[in-house]
DRENFILO-636674 format. One record per residue (C-alpha): residue number from 1; x, y, z. Coordinates in Angstrom, 1 decimal, decimal comma. Each point is the difference from the previous one (the first is absolute). Example, Ala and Ser with C-alpha at 12.3 -4.5 7.8 and 13.67 -1.06 7.14 Angstrom:
REM residues 2
<pt num="1" xx="12,3" yy="-4,5" zz="7,8"/>
<pt num="2" xx="1,4" yy="3,4" zz="-0,7"/>
END
This chain:
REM residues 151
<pt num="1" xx="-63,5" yy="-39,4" zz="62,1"/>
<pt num="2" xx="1,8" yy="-1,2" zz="3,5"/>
<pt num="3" xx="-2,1" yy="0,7" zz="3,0"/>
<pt num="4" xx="3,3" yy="0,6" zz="1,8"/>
<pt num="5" xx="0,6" yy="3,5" zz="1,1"/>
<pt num="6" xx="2,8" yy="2,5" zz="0,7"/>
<pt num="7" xx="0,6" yy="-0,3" zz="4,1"/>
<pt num="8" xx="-1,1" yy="-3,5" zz="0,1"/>
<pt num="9" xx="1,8" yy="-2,8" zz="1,0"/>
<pt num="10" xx="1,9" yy="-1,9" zz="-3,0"/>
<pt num="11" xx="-1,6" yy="-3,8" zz="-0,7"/>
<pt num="12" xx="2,2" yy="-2,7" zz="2,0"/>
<pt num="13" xx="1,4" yy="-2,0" zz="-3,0"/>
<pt num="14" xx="2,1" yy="-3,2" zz="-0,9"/>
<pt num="15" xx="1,2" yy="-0,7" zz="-3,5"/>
<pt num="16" xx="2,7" yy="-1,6" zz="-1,5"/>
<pt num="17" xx="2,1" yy="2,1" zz="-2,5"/>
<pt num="18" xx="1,6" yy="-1,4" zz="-3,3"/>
<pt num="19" xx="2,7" yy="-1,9" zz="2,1"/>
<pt num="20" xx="-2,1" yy="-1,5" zz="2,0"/>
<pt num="21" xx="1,1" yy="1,9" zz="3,1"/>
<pt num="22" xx="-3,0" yy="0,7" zz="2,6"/>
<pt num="23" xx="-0,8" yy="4,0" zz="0,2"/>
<pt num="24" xx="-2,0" yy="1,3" zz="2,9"/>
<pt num="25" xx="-1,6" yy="3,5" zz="0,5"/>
<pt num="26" xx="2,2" yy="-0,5" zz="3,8"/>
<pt num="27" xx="2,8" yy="-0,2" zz="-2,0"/>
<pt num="28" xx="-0,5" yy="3,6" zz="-0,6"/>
<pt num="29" xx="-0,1" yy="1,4" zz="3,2"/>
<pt num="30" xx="2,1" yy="3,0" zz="0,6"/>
<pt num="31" xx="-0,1" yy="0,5" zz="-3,9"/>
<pt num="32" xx="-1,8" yy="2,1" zz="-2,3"/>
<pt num="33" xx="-1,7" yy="-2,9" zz="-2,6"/>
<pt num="34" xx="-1,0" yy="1,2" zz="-3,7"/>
<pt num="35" xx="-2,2" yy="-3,1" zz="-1,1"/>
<pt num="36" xx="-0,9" yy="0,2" zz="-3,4"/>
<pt num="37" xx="-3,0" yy="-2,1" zz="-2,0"/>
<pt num="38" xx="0,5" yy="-0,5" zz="-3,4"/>
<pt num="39" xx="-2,1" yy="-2,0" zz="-2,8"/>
<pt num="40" xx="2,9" yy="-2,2" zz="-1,2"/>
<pt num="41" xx="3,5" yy="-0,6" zz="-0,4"/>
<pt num="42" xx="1,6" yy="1,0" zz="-3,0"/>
<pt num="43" xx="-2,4" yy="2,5" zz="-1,3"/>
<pt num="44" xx="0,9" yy="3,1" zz="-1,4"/>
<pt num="45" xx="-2,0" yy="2,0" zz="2,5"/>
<pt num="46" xx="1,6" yy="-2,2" zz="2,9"/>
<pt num="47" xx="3,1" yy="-0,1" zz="-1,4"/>
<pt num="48" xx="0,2" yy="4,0" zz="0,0"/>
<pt num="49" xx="-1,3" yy="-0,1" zz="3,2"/>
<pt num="50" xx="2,6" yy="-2,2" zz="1,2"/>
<pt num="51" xx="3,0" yy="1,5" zz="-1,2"/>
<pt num="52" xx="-0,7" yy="2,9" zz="0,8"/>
<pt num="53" xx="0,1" yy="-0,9" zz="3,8"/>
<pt num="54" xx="3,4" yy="-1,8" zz="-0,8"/>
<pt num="55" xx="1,5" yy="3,0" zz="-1,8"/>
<pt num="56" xx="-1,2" yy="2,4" zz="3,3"/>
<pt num="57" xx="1,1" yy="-3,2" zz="2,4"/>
<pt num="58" xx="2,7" yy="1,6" zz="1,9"/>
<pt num="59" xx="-2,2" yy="3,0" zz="0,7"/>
<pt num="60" xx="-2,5" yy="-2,4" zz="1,4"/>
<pt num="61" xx="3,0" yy="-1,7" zz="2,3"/>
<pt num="62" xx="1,0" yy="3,3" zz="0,7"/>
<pt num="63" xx="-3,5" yy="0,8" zz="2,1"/>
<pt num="64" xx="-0,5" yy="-2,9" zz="1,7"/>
<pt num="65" xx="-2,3" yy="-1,8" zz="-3,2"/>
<pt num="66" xx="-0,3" yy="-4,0" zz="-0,3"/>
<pt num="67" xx="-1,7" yy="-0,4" zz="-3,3"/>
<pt num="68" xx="-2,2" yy="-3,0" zz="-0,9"/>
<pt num="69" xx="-1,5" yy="-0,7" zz="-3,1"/>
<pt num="70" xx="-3,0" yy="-2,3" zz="0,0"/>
<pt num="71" xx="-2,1" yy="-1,5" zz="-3,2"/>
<pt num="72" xx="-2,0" yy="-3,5" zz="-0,2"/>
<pt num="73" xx="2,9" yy="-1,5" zz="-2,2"/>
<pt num="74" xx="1,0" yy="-2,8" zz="1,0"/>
<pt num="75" xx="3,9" yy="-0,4" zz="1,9"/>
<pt num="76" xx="2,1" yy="-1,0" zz="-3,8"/>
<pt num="77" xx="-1,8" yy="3,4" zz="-1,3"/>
<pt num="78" xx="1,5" yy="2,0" zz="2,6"/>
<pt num="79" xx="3,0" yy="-1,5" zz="-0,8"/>
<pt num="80" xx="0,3" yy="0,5" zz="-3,5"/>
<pt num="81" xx="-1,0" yy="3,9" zz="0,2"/>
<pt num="82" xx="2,1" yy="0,5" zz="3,4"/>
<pt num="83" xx="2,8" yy="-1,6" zz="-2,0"/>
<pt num="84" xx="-0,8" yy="1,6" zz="-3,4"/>
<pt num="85" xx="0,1" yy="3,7" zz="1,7"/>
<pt num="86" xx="2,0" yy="-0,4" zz="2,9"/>
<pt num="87" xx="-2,7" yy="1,0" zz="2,6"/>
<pt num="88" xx="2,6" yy="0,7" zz="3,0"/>
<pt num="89" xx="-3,2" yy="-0,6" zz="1,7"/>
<pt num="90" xx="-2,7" yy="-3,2" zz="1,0"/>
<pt num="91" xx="-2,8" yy="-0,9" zz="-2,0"/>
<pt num="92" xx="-3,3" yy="-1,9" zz="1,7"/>
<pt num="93" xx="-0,9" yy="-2,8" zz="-2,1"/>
<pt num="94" xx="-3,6" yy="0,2" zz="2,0"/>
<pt num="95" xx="-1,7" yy="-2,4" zz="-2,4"/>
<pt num="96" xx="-2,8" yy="-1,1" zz="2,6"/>
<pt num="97" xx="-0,5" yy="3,7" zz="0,5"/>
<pt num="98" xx="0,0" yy="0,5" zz="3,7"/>
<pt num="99" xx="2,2" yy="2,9" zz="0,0"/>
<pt num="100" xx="-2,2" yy="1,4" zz="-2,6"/>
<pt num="101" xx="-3,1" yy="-0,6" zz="1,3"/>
<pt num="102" xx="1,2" yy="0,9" zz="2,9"/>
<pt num="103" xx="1,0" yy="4,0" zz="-1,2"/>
<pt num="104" xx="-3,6" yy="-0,2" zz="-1,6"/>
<pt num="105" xx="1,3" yy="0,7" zz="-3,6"/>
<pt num="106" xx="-1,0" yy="-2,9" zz="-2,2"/>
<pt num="107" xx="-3,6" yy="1,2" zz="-1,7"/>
<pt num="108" xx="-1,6" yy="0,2" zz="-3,7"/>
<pt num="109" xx="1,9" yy="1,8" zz="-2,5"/>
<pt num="110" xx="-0,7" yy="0,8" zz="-3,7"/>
<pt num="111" xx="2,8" yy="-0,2" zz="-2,9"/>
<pt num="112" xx="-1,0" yy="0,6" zz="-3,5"/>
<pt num="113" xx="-3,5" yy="-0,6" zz="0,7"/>
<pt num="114" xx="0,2" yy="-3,3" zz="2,2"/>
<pt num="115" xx="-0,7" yy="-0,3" zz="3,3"/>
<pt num="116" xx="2,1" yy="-2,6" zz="2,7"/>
<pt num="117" xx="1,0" yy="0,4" zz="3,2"/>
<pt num="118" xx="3,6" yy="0,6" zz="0,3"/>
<pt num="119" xx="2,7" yy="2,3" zz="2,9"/>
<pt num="120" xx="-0,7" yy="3,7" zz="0,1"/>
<pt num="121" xx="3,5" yy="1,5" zz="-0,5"/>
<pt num="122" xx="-0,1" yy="1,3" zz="3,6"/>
<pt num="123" xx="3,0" yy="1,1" zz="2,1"/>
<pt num="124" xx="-0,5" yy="0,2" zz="4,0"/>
<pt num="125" xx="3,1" yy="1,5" zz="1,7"/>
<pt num="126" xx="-0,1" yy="-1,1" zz="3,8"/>
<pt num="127" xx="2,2" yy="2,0" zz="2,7"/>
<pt num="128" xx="1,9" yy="-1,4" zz="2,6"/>
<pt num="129" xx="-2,4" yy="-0,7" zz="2,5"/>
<pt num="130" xx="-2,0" yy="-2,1" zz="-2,4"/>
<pt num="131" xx="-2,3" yy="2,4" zz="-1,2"/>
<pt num="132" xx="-1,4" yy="1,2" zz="-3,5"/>
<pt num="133" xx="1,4" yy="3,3" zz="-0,5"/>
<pt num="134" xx="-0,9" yy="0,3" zz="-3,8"/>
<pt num="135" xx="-2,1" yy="-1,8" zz="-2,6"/>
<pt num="136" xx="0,6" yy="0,5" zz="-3,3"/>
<pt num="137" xx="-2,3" yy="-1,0" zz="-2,9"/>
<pt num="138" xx="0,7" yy="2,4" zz="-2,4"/>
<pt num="139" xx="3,7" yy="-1,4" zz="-1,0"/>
<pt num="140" xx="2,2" yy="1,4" zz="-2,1"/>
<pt num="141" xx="1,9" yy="-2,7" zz="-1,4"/>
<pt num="142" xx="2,8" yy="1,9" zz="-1,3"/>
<pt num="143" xx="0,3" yy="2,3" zz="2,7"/>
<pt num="144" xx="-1,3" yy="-2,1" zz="2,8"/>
<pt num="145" xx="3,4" yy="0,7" zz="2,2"/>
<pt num="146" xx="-0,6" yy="3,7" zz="0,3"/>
<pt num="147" xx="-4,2" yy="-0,5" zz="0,7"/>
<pt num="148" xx="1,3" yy="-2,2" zz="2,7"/>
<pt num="149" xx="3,1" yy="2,2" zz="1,6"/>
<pt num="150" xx="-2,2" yy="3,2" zz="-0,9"/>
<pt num="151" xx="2,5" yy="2,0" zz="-1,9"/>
END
Protein backbone atom coordinates (compact mmCIF):
# COMPACT_ATOMS: atom_id res chain seq x y z
CA UNK A 1 0.00 0.00 0.00
CA UNK A 2 3.03 2.59 0.94
CA UNK A 3 4.55 4.10 -2.04
CA UNK A 4 7.74 4.15 0.05
CA UNK A 5 10.49 1.87 -1.25
CA UNK A 6 13.40 -0.25 -0.10
CA UNK A 7 16.68 2.25 -0.65
CA UNK A 8 14.66 5.30 -0.23
CA UNK A 9 15.08 7.80 2.16
CA UNK A 10 12.85 7.26 5.49
CA UNK A 11 9.85 10.23 5.92
CA UNK A 12 11.17 13.14 8.24
CA UNK A 13 8.74 12.69 11.20
CA UNK A 14 7.62 14.48 14.52
CA UNK A 15 5.25 12.71 16.95
CA UNK A 16 4.64 12.71 20.41
CA UNK A 17 4.68 9.24 22.08
CA UNK A 18 2.29 8.18 25.03
CA UNK A 19 4.38 10.42 27.50
CA UNK A 20 4.25 13.11 25.67
CA UNK A 21 8.01 13.21 24.91
CA UNK A 22 8.87 14.66 21.25
CA UNK A 23 10.33 11.70 18.84
CA UNK A 24 12.19 12.75 15.70
CA UNK A 25 13.37 10.44 12.82
CA UNK A 26 17.08 12.70 13.68
CA UNK A 27 16.78 11.22 16.87
CA UNK A 28 17.69 8.04 15.16
CA UNK A 29 20.69 8.81 13.47
CA UNK A 30 23.43 6.44 13.89
CA UNK A 31 20.71 3.72 14.85
CA UNK A 32 19.01 1.09 13.17
CA UNK A 33 14.97 2.22 13.58
CA UNK A 34 12.25 -0.71 13.39
CA UNK A 35 8.89 1.51 13.06
CA UNK A 36 6.07 -0.48 13.28
CA UNK A 37 2.19 0.57 12.16
CA UNK A 38 -0.42 -1.08 13.83
CA UNK A 39 -4.46 -0.70 13.70
CA UNK A 40 -4.94 -0.12 17.37
CA UNK A 41 -3.86 -0.51 20.82
CA UNK A 42 -4.92 -3.24 22.67
CA UNK A 43 -5.98 -5.59 19.99
CA UNK A 44 -5.18 -9.03 19.97
CA UNK A 45 -3.41 -8.87 16.66
CA UNK A 46 -1.42 -5.74 18.06
CA UNK A 47 -0.97 -7.05 21.20
CA UNK A 48 0.85 -10.20 19.76
CA UNK A 49 2.61 -8.12 17.62
CA UNK A 50 3.81 -6.05 20.48
CA UNK A 51 5.04 -8.50 22.81
CA UNK A 52 6.60 -10.20 20.77
CA UNK A 53 9.11 -7.32 20.02
CA UNK A 54 9.32 -6.92 23.92
CA UNK A 55 10.02 -10.59 24.59
CA UNK A 56 12.94 -10.42 21.58
CA UNK A 57 13.87 -6.67 23.05
CA UNK A 58 17.30 -7.35 24.16
CA UNK A 59 18.13 -8.97 20.86
CA UNK A 60 16.98 -5.76 19.23
CA UNK A 61 19.37 -3.69 21.86
CA UNK A 62 21.86 -6.02 21.10
CA UNK A 63 22.15 -4.85 17.20
CA UNK A 64 21.85 -1.46 17.37
CA UNK A 65 17.58 -1.48 17.12
CA UNK A 66 15.42 1.63 18.56
CA UNK A 67 11.94 0.25 18.26
CA UNK A 68 8.88 2.51 17.84
CA UNK A 69 5.52 1.59 17.75
CA UNK A 70 3.01 3.92 16.16
CA UNK A 71 -1.06 3.66 15.98
CA UNK A 72 -3.74 6.66 15.64
CA UNK A 73 -4.70 6.14 19.44
CA UNK A 74 -4.64 8.79 21.14
CA UNK A 75 -1.53 9.53 24.11
CA UNK A 76 -3.83 7.75 27.50
CA UNK A 77 -4.22 4.55 24.93
CA UNK A 78 -0.61 4.24 24.57
CA UNK A 79 -0.46 4.46 28.03
CA UNK A 80 -2.74 1.97 29.20
CA UNK A 81 -1.33 -0.82 26.70
CA UNK A 82 2.48 0.32 27.23
CA UNK A 83 1.58 -0.02 30.89
CA UNK A 84 -0.73 -3.15 30.57
CA UNK A 85 2.24 -5.07 28.69
CA UNK A 86 5.24 -3.49 29.73
CA UNK A 87 6.40 -2.33 26.14
CA UNK A 88 10.19 -1.58 27.17
CA UNK A 89 9.70 0.42 24.17
CA UNK A 90 7.74 4.04 22.84
CA UNK A 91 4.51 4.13 21.35
CA UNK A 92 3.37 7.18 18.78
CA UNK A 93 0.09 8.32 19.86
CA UNK A 94 -0.01 10.00 15.98
CA UNK A 95 -3.70 10.77 16.23
CA UNK A 96 -3.55 13.63 13.51
CA UNK A 97 -1.73 11.06 11.44
CA UNK A 98 1.26 12.81 10.11
CA UNK A 99 3.58 10.08 10.82
CA UNK A 100 1.18 7.89 9.12
CA UNK A 101 0.44 9.67 6.30
CA UNK A 102 3.60 10.32 6.06
CA UNK A 103 4.95 6.31 5.67
CA UNK A 104 1.94 6.19 3.22
CA UNK A 105 0.14 3.27 5.07
CA UNK A 106 -3.28 4.57 6.03
CA UNK A 107 -5.79 3.21 3.07
CA UNK A 108 -9.25 1.21 2.72
CA UNK A 109 -9.40 -1.96 4.36
CA UNK A 110 -12.18 -4.67 4.54
CA UNK A 111 -13.17 -6.67 7.91
CA UNK A 112 -16.05 -9.04 7.89
CA UNK A 113 -17.45 -7.54 4.92
CA UNK A 114 -17.17 -3.61 5.69
CA UNK A 115 -15.13 -1.33 4.21
CA UNK A 116 -13.26 1.92 6.32
CA UNK A 117 -10.13 3.31 5.99
CA UNK A 118 -7.90 2.34 8.77
CA UNK A 119 -3.46 1.72 9.31
CA UNK A 120 -2.04 -1.03 7.13
CA UNK A 121 -0.07 -3.13 9.68
CA UNK A 122 3.15 -2.15 8.00
CA UNK A 123 6.67 -2.31 9.55
CA UNK A 124 9.57 -0.06 7.80
CA UNK A 125 13.00 -0.81 9.27
CA UNK A 126 15.35 2.30 8.52
CA UNK A 127 19.34 1.83 8.79
CA UNK A 128 21.65 4.15 10.24
CA UNK A 129 22.00 6.55 7.69
CA UNK A 130 18.34 7.23 7.47
CA UNK A 131 17.39 4.97 4.89
CA UNK A 132 14.56 2.26 4.27
CA UNK A 133 16.36 -0.94 4.32
CA UNK A 134 13.16 -3.21 4.52
CA UNK A 135 9.41 -2.94 4.32
CA UNK A 136 7.38 -5.33 5.65
CA UNK A 137 3.69 -5.74 4.93
CA UNK A 138 3.25 -9.26 5.31
CA UNK A 139 3.66 -9.32 9.31
CA UNK A 140 3.74 -12.00 11.30
CA UNK A 141 2.32 -10.97 14.46
CA UNK A 142 3.55 -13.73 16.48
CA UNK A 143 6.75 -14.07 14.97
CA UNK A 144 7.38 -10.55 13.88
CA UNK A 145 10.95 -10.37 15.84
CA UNK A 146 12.50 -13.11 13.74
CA UNK A 147 10.78 -11.60 10.09
CA UNK A 148 12.54 -8.49 11.31
CA UNK A 149 16.14 -9.85 12.61
CA UNK A 150 15.92 -12.57 9.67
CA UNK A 151 16.48 -15.68 11.56
Amino acid sequence: MTTLKIGDKAPSFSAKDQDGNLHNLADYNGKKLVVFFYPKANTPGCTAEACDLRDNFERFKANNYALLGVSADNAKAQTNFKNKYDFPFPLLADEDKSVIEAFGVWGPKKFMGKEYDGIHRTTFIINENGTIDDIITDVKTKAHASQILKE
